[in-house]
C-alpha positions as CSV (number, residue, x, y, z in Angstrom):
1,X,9.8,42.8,-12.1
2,X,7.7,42.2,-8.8
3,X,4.8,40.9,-9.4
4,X,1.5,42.6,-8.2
5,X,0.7,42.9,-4.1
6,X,-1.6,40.5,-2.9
7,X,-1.4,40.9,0.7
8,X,-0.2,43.6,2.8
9,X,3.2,42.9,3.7
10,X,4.3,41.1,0.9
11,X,7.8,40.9,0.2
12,X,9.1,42.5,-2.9
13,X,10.7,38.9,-4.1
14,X,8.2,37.2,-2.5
15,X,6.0,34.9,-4.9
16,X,2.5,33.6,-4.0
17,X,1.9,30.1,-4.6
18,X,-1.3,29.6,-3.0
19,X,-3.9,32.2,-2.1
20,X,-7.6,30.9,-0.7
21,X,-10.3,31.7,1.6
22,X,-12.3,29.2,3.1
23,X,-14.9,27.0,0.9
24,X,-17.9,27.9,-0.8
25,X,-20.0,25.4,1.8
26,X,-18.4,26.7,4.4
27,X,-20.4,30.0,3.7
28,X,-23.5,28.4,3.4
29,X,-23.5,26.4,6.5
30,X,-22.7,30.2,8.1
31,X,-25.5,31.9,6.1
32,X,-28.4,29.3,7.0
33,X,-29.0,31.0,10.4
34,X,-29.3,34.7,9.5
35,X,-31.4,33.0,6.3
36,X,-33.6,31.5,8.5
37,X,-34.2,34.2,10.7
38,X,-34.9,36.6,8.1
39,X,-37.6,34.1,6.7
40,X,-39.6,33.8,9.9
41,X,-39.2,37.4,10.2
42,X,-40.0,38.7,7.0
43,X,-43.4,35.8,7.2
44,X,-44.2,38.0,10.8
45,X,-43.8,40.9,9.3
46,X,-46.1,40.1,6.0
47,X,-48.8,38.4,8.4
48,X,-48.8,41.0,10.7
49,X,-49.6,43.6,7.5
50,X,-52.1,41.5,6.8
51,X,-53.5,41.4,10.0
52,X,-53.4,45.5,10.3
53,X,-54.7,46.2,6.7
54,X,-57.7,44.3,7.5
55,X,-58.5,45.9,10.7
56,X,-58.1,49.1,8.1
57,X,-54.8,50.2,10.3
58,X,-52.0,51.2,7.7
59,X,-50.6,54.1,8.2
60,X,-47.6,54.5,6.4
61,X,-44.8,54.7,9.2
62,X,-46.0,51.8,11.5
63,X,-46.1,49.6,8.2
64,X,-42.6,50.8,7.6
65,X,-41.4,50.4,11.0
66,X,-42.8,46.9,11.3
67,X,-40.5,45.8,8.1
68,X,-37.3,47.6,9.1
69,X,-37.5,45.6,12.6
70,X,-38.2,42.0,10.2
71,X,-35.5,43.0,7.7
72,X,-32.7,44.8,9.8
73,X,-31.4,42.0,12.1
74,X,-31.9,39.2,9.7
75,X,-30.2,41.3,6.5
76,X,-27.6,42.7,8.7
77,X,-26.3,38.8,10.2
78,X,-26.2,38.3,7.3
79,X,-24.3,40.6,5.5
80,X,-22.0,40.5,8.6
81,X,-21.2,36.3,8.5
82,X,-20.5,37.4,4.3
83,X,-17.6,39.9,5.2
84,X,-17.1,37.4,7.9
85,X,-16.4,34.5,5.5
86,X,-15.0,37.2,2.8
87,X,-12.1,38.3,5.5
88,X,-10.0,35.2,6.2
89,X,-7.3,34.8,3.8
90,X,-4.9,31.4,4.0
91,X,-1.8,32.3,1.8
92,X,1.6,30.1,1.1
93,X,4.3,31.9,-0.2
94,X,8.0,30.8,-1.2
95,X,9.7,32.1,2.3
96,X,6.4,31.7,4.5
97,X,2.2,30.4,5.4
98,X,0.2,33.4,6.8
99,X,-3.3,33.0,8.0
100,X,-5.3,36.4,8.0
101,X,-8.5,36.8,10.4
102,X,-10.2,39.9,10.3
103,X,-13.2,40.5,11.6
104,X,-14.4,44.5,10.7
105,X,-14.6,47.2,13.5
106,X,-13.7,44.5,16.0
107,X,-10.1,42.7,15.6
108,X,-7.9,42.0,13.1
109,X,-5.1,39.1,13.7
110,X,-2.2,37.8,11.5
111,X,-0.4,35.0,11.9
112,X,3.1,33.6,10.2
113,X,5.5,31.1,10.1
114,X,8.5,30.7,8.0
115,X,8.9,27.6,6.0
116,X,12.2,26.4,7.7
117,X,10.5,26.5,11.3
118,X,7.6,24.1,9.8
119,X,7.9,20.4,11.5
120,X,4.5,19.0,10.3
121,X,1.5,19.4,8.2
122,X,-1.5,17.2,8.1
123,X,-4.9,17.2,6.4
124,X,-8.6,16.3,7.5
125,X,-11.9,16.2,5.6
126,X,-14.1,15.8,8.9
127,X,-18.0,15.0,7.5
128,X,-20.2,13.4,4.1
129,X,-20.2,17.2,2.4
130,X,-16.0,17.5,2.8
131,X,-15.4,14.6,1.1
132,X,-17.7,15.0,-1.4
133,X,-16.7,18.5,-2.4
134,X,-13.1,18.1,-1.3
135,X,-12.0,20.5,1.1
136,X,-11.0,20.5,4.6
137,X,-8.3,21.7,7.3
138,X,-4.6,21.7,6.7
139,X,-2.8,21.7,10.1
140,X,0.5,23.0,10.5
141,X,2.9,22.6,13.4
142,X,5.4,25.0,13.6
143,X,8.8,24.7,16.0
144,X,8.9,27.1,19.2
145,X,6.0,29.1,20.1
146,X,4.9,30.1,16.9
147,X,2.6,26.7,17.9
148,X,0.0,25.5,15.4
149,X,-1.7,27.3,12.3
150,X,-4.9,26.2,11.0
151,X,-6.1,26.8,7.4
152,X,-10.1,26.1,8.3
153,X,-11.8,24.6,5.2
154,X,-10.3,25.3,2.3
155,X,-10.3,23.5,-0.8
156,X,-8.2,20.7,-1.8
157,X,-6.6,20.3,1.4
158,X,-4.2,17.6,0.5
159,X,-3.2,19.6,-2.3
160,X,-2.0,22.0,-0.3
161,X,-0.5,20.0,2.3
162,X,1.7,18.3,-0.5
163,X,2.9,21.3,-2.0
164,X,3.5,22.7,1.5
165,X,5.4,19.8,2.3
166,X,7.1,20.4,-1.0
167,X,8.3,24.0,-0.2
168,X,9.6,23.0,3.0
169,X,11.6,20.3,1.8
170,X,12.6,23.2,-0.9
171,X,13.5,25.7,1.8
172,X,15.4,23.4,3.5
173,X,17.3,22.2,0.6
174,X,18.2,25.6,0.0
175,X,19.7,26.5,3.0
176,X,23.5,26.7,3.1
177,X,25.3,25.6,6.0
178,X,27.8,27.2,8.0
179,X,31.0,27.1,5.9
180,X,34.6,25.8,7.7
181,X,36.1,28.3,9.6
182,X,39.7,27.2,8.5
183,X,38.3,27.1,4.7
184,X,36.5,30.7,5.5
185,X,40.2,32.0,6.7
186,X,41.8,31.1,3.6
187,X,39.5,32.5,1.6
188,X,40.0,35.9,3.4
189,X,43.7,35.7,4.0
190,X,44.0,35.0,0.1
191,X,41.6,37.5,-0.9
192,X,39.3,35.4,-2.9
193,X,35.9,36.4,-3.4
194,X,33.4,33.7,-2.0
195,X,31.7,31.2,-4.5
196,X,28.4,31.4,-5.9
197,X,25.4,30.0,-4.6
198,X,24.0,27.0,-5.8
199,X,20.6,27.3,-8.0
200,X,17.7,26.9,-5.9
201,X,15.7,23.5,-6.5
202,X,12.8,24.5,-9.2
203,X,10.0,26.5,-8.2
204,X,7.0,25.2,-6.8
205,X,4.7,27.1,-8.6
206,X,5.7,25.1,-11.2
207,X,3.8,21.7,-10.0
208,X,0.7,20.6,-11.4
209,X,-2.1,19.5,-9.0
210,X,-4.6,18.7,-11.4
211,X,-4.5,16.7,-14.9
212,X,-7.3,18.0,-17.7
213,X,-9.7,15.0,-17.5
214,X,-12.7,14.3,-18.7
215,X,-16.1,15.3,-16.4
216,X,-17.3,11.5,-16.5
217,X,-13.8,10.7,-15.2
218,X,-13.8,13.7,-12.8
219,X,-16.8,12.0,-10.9
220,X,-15.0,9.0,-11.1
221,X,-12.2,10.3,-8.8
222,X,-14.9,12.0,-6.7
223,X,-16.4,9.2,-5.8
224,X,-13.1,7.2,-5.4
225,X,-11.7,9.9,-3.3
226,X,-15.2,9.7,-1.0
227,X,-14.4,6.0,-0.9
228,X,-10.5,5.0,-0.4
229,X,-7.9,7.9,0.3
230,X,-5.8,8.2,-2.4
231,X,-2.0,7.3,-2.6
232,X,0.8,7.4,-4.7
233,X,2.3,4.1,-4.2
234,X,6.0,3.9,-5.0
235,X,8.3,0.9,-6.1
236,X,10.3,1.6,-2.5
237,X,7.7,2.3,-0.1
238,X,6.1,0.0,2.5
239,X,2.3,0.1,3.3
240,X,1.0,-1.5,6.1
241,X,-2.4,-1.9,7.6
242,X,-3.7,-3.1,10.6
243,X,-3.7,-6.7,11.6
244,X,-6.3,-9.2,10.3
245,X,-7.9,-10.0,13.5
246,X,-8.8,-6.2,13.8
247,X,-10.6,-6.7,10.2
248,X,-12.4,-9.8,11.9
249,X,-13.5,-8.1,14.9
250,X,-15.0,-5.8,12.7
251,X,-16.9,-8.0,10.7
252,X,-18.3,-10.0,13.1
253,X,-21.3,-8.6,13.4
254,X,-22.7,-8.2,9.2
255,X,-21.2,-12.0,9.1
256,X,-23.8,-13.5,11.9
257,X,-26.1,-11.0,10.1
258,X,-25.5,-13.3,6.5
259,X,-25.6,-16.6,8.5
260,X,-28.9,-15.5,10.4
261,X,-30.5,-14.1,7.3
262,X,-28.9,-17.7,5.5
263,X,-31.0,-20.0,8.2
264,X,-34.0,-17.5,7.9
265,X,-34.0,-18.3,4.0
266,X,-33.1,-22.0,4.5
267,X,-36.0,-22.5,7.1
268,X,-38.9,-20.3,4.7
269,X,-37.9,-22.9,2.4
270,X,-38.1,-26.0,3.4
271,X,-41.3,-24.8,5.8
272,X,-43.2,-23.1,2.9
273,X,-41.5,-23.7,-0.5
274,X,-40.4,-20.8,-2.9
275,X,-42.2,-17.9,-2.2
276,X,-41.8,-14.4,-3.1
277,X,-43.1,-12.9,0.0
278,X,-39.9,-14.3,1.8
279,X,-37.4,-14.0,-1.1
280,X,-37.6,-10.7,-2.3
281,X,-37.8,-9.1,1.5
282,X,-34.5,-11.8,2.3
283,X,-32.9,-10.6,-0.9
284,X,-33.5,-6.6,-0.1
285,X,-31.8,-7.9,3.2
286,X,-29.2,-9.7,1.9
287,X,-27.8,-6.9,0.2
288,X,-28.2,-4.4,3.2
289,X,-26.2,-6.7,4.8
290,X,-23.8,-7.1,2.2
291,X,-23.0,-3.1,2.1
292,X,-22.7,-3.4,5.8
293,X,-19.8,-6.0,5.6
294,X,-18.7,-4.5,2.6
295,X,-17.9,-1.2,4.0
296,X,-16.3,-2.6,7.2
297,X,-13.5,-4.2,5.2
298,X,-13.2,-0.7,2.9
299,X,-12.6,1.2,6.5
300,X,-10.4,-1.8,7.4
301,X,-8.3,-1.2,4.4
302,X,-8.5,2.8,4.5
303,X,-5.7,3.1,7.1
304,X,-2.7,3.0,5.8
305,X,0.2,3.7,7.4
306,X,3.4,4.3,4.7
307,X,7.0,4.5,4.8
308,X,9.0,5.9,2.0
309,X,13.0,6.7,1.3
310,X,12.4,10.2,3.6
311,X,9.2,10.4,5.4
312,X,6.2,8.7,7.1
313,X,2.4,9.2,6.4
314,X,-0.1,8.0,8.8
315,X,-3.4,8.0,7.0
316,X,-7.2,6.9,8.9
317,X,-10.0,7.4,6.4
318,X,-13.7,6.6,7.2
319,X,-15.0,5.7,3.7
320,X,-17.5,9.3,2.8
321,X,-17.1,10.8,6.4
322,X,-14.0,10.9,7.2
323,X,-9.7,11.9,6.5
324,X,-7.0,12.7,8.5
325,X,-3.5,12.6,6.9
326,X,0.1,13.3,8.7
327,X,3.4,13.2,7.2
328,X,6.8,14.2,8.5
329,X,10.1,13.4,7.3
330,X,12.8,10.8,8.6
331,X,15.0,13.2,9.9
332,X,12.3,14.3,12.5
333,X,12.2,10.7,14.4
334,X,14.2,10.2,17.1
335,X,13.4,7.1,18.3
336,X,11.2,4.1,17.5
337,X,9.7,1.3,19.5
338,X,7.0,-1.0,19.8
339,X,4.5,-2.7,22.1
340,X,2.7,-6.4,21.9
341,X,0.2,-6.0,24.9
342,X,-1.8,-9.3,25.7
343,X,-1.8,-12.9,25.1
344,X,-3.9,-12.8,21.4
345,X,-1.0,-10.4,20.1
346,X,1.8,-12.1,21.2
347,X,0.3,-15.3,19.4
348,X,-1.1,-13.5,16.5
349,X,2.1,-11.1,16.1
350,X,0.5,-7.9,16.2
351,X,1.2,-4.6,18.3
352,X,2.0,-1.3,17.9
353,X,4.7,0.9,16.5
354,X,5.8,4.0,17.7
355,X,7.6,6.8,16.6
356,X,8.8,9.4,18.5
357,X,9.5,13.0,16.3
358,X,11.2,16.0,17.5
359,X,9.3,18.8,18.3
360,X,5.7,19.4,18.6
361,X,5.0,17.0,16.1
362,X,4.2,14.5,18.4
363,X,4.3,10.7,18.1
364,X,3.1,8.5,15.3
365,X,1.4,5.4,15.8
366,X,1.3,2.3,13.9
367,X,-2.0,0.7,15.6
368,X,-2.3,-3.2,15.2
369,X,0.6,-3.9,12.8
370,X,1.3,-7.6,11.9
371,X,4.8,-8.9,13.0
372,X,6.1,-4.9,14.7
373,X,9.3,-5.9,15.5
374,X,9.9,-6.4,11.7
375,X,8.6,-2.9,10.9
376,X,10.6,-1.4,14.1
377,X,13.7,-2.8,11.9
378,X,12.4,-1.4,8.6
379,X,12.0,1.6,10.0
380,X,15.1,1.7,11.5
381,X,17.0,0.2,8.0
382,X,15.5,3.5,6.2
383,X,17.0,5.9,9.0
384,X,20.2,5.2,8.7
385,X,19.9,4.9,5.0
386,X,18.5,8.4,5.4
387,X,21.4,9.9,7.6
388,X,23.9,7.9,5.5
389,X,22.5,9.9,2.3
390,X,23.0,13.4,4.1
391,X,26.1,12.3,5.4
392,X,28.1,11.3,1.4
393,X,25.8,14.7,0.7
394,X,27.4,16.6,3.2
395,X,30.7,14.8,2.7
396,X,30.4,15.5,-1.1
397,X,29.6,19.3,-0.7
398,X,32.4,19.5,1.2
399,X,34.9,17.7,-0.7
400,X,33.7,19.7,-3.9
401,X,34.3,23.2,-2.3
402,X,37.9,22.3,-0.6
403,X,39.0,21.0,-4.3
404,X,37.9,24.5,-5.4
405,X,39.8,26.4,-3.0
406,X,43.0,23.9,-3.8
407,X,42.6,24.8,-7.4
408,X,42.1,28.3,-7.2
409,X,45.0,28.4,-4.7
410,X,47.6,26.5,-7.5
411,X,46.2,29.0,-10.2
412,X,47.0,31.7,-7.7
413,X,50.7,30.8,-7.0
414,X,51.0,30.1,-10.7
415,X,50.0,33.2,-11.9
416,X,52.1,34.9,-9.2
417,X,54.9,32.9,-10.3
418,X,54.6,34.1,-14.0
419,X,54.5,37.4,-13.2
């Protein structure tokens, strides 16, 4: 039974796996204009009765014009930017993403990709309030000139850019490919009927995205999601960051901050003995200071740059401003290569890594990586692992469906033979 329309268009067999409009916040940072102007002009409109009723001028249809000119324009914005927000829909379905925009009386635009022409999808959480209430922008890069479609704020971002990921991957393990002609001809010439098609991989709308947790512990991961992005290590990926002379350069400055504030201390002591009017206004500093480096190393450590069995993720996080996420998977890079620039890297062993993807993806860059010849070789090691896997699976696939057409031929001739 098909389940209930959601969208216009929908296909009959079509399932719905993720259906949102943009955030909450989103609506409010629209409505605080119109708000504002209806304020100031319902407080014009209420001074200005004032200012008539005591010159004893109040007749009924100046009072009431004077209120519709306050309350129209303001009311009306807003009501408008609420239909506004109300309109867009962001949908993800088993066969495709679609990204409605209408805007009423004006224009109304759809736009859709299917799932096997997706190449990439990242995620970003620009700003304090985005990572604090958790959504954000998924960006998806589509192949030929279906070009790039933006789901604007919606929530949970990286949820939906893993379980988009998770359909393609899906999709594109259900896809068969083309069949031998020679096996195809002996099919027909025998008269066999074709085989059946494999199950499809487990539906996605069977995932979980979020585990019943206590509220104590839901801050916690607020917080910690504000702070460090959050991974899944695996026993067989490889996470590296950037080189510790970027983390050095970058704590530079809170480190002469502790050594100056250090001398400041040492010199009020020894000039006029413990005193609280120095200590407790060094301390306050101190831990200012503290923070300052603090945070430097937690943004040093944010970006992450990961390679697993079949994909890359480049991940930059600002700790409470900031995320931007990209994956694609291995059998999008082409070619990879990397560059020591510069007497200090050459020394030190760092450069950068580059990875060149098919497509519109674009490159990814591994900035500042320690020893980049070594992870140009990892890389490179988990390609061909990767193409060696499709290869036995292709191999496999085929040697399973010619040993079916051999057996079905022997019970053939046998049963002719019989007869």
């Amino acid at each position: 039974m098909a389940e209930k329309e959601l969208f216009p268009g929908q296909g009959r067999d079509e399932k719905v796996i993720i259906y949102e409009r943009r955030h909450w916040f989103t609506l409010i940072q629209w409505l605080w204009r119109p708000f504002t102007l209806l304020l100031i002009s319902l407080l014009a409109a209420w001074g200005l009765t004032r200012l008539l009723r005591g010159a004893h001028v109040s007749p009924f249809p100046t009072l009431a014009l004077l209120w519709a000119i306050a309350v129209v324009p303001g009311l009306s914005w807003t009501i408008w930017r609420f239909l506004d927000w109300g309109n867009d829909r962001y949908i993800v379905t088993d066969q495709r993403v679609i990204h409605i925009e209408k805007k009423y009386f004006i224009r109304e635009e759809r736009r859709a990709a299917p799932l096997g022409m997706i190449q990439d999808v990242s995620a970003e959480m620009p700003g304090i309030m985005a990572n604090l209430l958790y959504f954000g922008d998924v960006i998806i890069q589509t192949a030929g000139t279906l070009g790039t479609i933006r789901f604007a704020g919606i929530p949970k971002p990286r949820k939906a850019q893993v379980q988009i990921m998770t359909l393609v991957a899906q999709a594109r393990g259900a896809e068969q490919p083309k069949k031998d002609e020679a096996l195809e001809t002996v099919r027909k010439i025998v008269g066999w009927p074709p085989p059946e098609p494999k199950p499809l991989p487990p539906a996605a709308e069977g995932l979980r995205w979020e585990s019943e947790k206590p509220r104590r512990e839901q801050l916690w991961v607020m917080f910690k999601r504000m702070l460090v992005p959050v991974v899944a290590f695996g026993k067989n990926q490889k996470v590296w960051r950037k080189h510790w002379w970027v983390l050095l350069k970058e704590a530079v400055s809170p480190l002469l901050a502790l050594a100056l504030l250090f001398v400041l201390w040492l010199s009020a002591s020894v000039v006029f003995g413990p005193s609280l009017w120095f200590d407790v206004p060094l301390g306050i500093s101190w831990a200012v200071v503290f923070v300052w480096l603090l945070w430097r190393v937690i943004d040093w450590r944010n970006d992450l740059y990961v390679l697993t069995d079949d994909r890359v993720v480049d991940i930059e996080k600002v700790p409470f401003r900031y995320e931007h996420r990209r994956e694609a998977s291995l059998d999008k890079i082409q070619d990879v290569s990397y560059l020591q620039e510069g007497f200090l890297a050459k020394t030190l062993d760092f450069g950068n890594v580059r990875l060149e993807t098919a497509g519109e993806i674009g490159a990814f860059t591994f900035d500042y990586v320690p020893h980049p010849k070594e992870v140009q070789v990892e890389i490179f090691r988990r390609l061909e692992q990767f193409r060696a896997r499709a290869w036995q699976e292709e191999k496999r696939r085929r040697q399973e469906e010619f040993l079916e057409l051999l057996a079905r031929y022997h019970q053939g001739v046998s049963e002719s033979g019989d007869a």
